[in-house]
Structure formats: C-alpha cells, structure tokens
N, C-alpha and C positions, 0 to 999 in steps of 0.2 A: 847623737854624737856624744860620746864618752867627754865626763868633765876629768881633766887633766890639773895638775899646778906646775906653775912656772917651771918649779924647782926639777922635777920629772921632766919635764921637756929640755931643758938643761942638760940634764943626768945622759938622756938618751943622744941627744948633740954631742957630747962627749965618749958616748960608744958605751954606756954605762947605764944597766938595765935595774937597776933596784929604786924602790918605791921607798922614799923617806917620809911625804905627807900624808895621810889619811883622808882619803874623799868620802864621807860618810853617805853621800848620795849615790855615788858609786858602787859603795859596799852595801848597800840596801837592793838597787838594781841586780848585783849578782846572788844576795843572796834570794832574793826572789827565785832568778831561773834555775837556783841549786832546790827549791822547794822548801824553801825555810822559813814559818811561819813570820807573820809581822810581828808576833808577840817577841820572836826572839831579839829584838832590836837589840843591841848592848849597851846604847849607850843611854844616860842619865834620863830620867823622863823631866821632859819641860828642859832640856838643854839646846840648841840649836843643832848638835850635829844628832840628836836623837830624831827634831825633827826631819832634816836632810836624809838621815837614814829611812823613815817612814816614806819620805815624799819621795823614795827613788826607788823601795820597795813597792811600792802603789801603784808607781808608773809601770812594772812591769807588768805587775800582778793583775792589772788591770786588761793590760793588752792581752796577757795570756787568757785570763779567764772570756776576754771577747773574743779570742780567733774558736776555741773551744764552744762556743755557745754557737759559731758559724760555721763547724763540721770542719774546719781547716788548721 
C-alpha cells in the first residue's frame, strides 16, 4: 500500500490532484521501478528521509530482483 500524507488525502477530498508533501519512501519505491540506482538517493546521507528513501528503494528492488531470479 502506497504511503500517502494527510494533507494529499485532503487535497484529493477537495477534487485537487497536486502533491504538496514529499514521501521520501514513496520516491525511493518509484524510483526503483524507473531502474535508478540506490546510489542516486538525493537526499542527505545519515538524514531520515535519506533513509526512508533507501528503505523503499530496497523494498522494491528487492522484490524485483526475486521475481527475476524466479523466471517471472
């Protein structure tokens, strides 16, 4: 399940589609399935949303690289 903030769920309640908060877990997850390495993280290293980013990079990267090890 996709991590959302309050304020986006708001936004969309209101008929109103733009992203005001940054979900660094989020932006790790997609950029995994765009193929972009972990090294590209952007944010600070040893900052929280650097690791959020890492830890939702991983999560995908992880699944990808197991369904490819399983022919599917």
């Amino acid at each position: 399940m996709a991590r959302i903030s309050m304020t986006c769920v708001l936004q969309q309640q209101k008929g109103e589609v733009t992203m005001t908060d940054r979900d660094p877990f989020a932006e790790g997850e997609h950029a995994a399935r765009q193929n972009i390495p972990a090294e590209a993280n952007p944010y600070s290293d040893g900052s929280d949303e650097h690791a959020l980013w890492s830890a939702g990079h991983e999560k995908i990267a992880s699944a990808m690289e197991a369904s490819e090890s399983e022919g599917t």
